[in-house]
PADREN-750710 format. One record per atom (N, C-alpha, C, CB): residue in three letters; x, y, z. Coordinates in steps of 0.001 Angstrom, whole numbers, plus 524288, in hexadecimal, padded with zeros to 5 digits. Glycine has a CB too. Layout:
# PADREN-750710
AlaXYZ
...
END
This chain:
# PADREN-750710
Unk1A267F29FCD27A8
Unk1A6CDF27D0D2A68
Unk1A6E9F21ECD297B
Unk1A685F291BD304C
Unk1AC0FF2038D2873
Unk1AB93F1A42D260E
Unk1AC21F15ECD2A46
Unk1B04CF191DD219B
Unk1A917F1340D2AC7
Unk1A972F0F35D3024
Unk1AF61F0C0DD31B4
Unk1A4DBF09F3D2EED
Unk1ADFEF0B66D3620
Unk1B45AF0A3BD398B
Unk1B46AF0424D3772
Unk1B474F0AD6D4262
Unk1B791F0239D34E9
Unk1B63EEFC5CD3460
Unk1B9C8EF78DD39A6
Unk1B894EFADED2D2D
Unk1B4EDEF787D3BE6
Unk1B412EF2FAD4030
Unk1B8B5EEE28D4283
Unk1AF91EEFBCD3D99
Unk1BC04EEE7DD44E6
Unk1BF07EE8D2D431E
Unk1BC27EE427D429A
Unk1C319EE722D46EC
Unk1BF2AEDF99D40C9
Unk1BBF6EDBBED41DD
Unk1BB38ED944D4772
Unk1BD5AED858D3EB2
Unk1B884ED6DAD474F
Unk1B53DED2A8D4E0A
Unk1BAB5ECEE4D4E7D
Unk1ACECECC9AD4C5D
Unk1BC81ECF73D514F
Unk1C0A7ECBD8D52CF
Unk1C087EC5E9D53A6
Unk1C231ECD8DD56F2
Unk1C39AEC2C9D51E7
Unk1C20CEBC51D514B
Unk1C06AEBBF5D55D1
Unk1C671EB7A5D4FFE
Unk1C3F6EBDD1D5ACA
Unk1C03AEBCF0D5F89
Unk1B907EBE28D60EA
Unk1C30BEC01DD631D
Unk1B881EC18DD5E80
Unk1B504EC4B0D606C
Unk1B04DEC07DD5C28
Unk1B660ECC51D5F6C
Unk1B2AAEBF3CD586D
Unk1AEEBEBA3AD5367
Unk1ADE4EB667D56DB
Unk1B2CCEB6C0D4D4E
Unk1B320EB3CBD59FD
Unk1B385EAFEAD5BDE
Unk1AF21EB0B8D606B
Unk1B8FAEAEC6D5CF7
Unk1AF6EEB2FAD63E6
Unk1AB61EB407D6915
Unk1A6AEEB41DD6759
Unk1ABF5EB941D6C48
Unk1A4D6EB6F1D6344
Unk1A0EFEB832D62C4
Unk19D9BEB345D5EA6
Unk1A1A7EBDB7D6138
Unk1A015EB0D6D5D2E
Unk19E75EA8DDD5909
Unk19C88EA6A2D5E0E
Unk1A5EEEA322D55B7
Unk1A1FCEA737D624F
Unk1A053EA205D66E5
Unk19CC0EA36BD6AE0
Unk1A55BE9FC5D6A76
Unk19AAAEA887D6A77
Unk196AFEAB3AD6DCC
Unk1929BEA8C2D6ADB
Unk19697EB1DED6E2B
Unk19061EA8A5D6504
Unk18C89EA752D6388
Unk18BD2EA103D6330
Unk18C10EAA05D5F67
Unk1909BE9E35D61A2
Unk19050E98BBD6285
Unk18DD0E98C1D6660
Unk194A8E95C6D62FB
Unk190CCE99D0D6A61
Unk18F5CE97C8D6FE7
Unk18A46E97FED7296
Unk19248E9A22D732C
Unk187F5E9C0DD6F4A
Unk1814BE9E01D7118
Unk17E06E98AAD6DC3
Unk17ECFEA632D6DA9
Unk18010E9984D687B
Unk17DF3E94F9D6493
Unk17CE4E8F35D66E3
Unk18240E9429D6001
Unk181B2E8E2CD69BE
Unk18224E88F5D6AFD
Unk17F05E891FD71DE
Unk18976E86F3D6A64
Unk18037E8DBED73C1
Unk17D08E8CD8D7891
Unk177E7E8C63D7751
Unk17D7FE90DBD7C72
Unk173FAE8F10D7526
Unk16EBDE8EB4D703D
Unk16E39E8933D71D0
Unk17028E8FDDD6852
Unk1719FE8679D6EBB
Unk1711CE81BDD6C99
Unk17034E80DCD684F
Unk16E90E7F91D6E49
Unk17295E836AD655B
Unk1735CE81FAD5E40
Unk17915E7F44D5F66
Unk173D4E88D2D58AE
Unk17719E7A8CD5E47
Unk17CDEE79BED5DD0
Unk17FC1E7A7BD56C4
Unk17DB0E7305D605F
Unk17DA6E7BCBD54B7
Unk17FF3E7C86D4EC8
Unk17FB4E82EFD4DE5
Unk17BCFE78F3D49AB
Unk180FEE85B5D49B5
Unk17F1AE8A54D48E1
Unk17AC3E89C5D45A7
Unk182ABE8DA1D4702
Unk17B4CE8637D425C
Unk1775EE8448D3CE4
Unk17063E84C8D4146
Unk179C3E7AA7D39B9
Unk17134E825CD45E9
Unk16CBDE8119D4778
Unk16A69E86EFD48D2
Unk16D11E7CDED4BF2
Unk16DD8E8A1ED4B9A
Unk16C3FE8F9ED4D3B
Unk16A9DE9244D4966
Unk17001E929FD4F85
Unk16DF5E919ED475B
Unk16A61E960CD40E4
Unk1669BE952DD3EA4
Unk16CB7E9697D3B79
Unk166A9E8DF3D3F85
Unk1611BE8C8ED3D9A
Unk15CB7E8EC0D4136
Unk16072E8653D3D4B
Unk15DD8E90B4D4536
Unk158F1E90CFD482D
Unk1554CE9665D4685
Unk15AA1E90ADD4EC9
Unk150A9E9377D48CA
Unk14CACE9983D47FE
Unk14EB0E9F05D4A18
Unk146C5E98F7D4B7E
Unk14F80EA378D47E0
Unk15241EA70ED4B24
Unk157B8EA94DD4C2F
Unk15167EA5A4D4E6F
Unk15A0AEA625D4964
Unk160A7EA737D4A06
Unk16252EAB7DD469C
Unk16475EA1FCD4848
Unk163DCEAD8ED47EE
Unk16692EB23DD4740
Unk16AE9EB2EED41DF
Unk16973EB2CBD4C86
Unk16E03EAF40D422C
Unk16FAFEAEA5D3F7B
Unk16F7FEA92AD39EF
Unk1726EEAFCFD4257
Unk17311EAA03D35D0
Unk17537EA498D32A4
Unk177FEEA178D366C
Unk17979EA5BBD2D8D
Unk17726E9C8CD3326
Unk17C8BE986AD353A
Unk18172E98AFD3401
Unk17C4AE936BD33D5
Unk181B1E9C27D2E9E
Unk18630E9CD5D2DDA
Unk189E8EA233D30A7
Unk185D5E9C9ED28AD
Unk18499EA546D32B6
Unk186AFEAA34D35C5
Unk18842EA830D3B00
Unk18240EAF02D3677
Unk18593EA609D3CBE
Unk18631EA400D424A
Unk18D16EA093D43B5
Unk18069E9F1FD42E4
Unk18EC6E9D38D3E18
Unk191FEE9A23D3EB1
Unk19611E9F3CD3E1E
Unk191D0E94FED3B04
Unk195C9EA48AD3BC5
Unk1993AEA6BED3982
Unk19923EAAE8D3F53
Unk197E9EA8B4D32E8
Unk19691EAB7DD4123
Unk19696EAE3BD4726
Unk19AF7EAB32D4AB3
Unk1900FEAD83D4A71
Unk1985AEA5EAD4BA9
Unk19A4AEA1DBD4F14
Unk1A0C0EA19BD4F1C
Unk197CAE9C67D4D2A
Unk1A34DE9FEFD49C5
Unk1A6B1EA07DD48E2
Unk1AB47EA546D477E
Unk1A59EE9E1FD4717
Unk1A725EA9D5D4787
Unk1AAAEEAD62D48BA
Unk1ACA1EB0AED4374
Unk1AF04EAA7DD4B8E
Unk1A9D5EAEDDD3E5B
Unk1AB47EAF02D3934
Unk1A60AEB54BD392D
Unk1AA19EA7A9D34D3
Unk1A477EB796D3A35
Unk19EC2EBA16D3B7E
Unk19E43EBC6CD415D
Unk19A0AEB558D3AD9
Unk19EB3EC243D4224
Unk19D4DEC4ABD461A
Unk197A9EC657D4621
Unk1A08AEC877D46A8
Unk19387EC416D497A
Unk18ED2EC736D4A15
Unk18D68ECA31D4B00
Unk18CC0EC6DCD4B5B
Unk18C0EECD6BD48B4
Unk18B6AED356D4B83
Unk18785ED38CD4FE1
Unk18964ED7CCD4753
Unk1883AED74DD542C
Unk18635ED71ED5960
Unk17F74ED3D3D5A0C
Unk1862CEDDD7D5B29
Unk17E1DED82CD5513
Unk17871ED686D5392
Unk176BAECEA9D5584
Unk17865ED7CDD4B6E
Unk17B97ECE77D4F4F
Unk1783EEC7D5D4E82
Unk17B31EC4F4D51B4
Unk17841EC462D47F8
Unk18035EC68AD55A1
Unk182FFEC3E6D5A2A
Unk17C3FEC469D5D81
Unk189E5EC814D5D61
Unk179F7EC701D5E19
Unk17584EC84CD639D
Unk172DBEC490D602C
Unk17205ECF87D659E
Unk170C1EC509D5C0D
Unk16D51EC0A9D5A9F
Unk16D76EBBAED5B0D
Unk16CA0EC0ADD56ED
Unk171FBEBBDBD5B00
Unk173B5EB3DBD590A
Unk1733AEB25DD60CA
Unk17EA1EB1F9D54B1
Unk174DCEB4CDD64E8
Unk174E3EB453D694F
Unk16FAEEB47ED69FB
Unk177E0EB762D6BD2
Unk16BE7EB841D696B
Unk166F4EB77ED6A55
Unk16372EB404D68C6
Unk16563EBA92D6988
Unk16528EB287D62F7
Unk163D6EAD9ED6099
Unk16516EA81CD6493
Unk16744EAD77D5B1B
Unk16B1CEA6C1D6697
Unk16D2CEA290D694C
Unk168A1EA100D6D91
Unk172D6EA42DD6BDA
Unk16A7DEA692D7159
Unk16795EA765D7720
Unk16398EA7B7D78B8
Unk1682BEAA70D7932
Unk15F18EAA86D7421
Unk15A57EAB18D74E4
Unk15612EA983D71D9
Unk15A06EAEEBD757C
Unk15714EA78AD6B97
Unk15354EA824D6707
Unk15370EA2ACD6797
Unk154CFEAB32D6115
Unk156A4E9E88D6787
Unk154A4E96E5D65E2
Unk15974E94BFD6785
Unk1534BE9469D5DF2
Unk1598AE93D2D6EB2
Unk15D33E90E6D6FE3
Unk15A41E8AE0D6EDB
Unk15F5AE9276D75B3
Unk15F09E8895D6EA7
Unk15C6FE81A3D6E76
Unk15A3FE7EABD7229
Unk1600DE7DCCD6D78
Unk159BAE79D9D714E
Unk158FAE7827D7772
Unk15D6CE763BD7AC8
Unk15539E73C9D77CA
Unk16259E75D5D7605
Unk1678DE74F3D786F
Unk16B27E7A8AD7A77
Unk16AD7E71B4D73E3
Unk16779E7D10D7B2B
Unk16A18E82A5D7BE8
Unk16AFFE8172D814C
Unk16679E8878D7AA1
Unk16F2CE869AD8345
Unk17055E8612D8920
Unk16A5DE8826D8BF9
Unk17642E8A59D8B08
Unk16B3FE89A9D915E
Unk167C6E8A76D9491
Unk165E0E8FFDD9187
Unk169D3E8A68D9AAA
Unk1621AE9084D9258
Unk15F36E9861D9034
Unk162E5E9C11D9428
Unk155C2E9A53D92C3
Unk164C6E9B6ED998F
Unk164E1E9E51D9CB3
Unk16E14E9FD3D99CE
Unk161EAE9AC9DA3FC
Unk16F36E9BB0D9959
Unk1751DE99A2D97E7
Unk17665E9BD1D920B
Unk17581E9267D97EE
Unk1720CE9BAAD8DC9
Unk17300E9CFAD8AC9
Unk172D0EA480D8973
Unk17089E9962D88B3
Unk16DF9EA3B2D8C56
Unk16D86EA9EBD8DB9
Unk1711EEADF2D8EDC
Unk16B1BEAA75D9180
Unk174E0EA9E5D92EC
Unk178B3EAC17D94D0
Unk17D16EACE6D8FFF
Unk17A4DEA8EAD9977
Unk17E59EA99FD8D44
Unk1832BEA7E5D8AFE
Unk18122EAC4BD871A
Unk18484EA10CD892A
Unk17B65EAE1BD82B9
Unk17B41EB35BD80BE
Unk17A26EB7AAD821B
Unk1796EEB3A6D7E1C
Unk17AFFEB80ED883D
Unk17D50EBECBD8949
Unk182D5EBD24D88EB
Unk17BC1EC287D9032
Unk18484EB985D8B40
Unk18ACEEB8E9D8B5E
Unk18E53EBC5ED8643
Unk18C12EB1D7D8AA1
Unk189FCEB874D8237
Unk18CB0EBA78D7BA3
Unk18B9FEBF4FD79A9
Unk18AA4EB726D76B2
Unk1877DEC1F0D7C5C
Unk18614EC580D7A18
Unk18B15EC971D7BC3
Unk1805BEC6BCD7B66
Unk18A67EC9A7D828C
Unk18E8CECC42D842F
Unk1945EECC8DD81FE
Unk18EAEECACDD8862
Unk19715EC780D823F
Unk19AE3EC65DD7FD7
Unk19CE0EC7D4D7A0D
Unk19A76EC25BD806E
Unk19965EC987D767E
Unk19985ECBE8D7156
Unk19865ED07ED7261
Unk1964FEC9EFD6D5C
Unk195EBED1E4D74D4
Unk194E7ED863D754C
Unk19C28EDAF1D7853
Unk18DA6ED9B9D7B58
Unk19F78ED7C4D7A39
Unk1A41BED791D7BA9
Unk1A702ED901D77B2
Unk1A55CED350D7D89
Unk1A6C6ED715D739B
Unk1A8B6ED641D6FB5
Unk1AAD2EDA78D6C45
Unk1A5CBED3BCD6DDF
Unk1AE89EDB0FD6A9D
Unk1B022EDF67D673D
Unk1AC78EDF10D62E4
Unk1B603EDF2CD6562
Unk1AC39EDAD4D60B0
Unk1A870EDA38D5DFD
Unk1A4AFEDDFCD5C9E
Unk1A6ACED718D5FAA
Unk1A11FEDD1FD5FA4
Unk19CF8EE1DBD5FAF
Unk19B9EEE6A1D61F5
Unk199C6EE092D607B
Unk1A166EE879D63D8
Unk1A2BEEEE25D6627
Unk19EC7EF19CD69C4
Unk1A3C8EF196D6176
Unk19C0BEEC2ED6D73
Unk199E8EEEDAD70AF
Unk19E19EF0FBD761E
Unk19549EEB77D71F0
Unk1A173EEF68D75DC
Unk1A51FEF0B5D7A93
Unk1A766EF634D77AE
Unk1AA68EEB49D7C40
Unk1A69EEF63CD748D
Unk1A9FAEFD91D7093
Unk1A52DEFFC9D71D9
Unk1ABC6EFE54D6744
Unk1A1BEEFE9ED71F1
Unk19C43F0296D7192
Unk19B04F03BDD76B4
Unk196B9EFFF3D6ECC
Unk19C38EFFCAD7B52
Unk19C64F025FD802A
Unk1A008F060ED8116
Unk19CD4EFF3CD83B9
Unk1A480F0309D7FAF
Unk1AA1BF081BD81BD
Unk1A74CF0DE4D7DE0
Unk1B37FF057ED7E09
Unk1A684F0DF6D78FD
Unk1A320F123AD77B1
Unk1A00AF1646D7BBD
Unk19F83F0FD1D74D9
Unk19C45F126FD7C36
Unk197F1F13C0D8080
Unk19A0AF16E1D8515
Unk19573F0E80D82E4
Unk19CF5F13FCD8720
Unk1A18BF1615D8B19
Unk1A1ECF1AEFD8B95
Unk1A6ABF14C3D89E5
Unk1A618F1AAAD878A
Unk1A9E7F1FACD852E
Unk1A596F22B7D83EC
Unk1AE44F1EA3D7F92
Unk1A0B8F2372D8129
Unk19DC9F293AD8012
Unk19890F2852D86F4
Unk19927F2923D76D6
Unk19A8CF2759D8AD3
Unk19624F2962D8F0C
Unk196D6F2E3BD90EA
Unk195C0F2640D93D5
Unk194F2F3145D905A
Unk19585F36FBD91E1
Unk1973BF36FDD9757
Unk19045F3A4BD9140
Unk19BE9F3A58D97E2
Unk19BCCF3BB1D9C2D
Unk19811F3E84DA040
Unk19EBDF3D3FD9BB7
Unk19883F3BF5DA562
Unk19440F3E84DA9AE
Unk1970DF44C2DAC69
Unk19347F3910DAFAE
Unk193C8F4712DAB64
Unk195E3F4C06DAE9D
Unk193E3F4C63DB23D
Unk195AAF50BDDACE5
Unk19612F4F7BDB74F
Unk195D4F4FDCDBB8A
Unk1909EF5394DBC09
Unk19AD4F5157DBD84
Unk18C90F5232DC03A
Unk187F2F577DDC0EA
Unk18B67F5B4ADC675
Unk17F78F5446DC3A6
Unk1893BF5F5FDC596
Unk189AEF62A3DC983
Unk1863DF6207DCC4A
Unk18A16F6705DC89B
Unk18764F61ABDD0DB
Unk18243F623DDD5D4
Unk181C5F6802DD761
Unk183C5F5E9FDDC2F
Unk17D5AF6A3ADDA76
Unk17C6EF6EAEDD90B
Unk17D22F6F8BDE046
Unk1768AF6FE6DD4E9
Unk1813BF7275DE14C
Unk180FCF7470DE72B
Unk17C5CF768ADE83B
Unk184DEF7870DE8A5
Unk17A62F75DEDEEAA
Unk1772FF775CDEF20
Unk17601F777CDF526
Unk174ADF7558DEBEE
END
């Protein structure tokens, strides 16, 4: 059977998902991308990262979780926001992309949904 071909990620959905990772980047405290990529551990290129950011490049769920785990948890700076603020801001993103048509976790629930077996009724047994 020949595969369903996918639409594309919608400029919106490019767009949300660049300024979700900027925004982790710069909360970090990289203020460049050049510097993040340079770092020990990053997940990605500089040239992938700029091509995410801007929206030219959709990450797939995978290296979207990486590059956030990278921001939030692997080498914030010392100009980074608070641990407790930034923490916050990558569940924010995580959540917020998992929203996303993008990565069709909202189709895979309604899925989920739609095949829960129905509950049938028990008989109680007079007595």
């Amino acid at each position: 059977m020949a595969r369903k071909k996918q639409p594309p990620v919608s400029a919106e959905d490019r767009k949300i998902l660049g300024g979700l990772l900027r925004e982790l980047r710069r909360g970090a405290g990289f203020r460049s991308v050049e510097k993040a990529a340079a770092t020990k551990g990053s997940p990605a290129a500089r040239q992938t990262i700029y091509a995410y950011e801007r929206g030219g490049l959709v990450p797939s769920l995978k290296q979207f979780l990486e590059l956030v785990e990278f921001y939030v948890l692997g080498s914030p700076t010392t100009d980074a926001k608070p641990e407790s603020d930034l923490r916050a801001q990558g569940i924010a993103a995580v959540v917020r992309a998992l929203a996303l048509p993008a990565y069709h976790v909202t189709e895979a629930q309604d899925l989920i949904s739609r095949m829960q077996p129905t509950v049938s009724k028990r008989r109680t047994a007079k007595g």
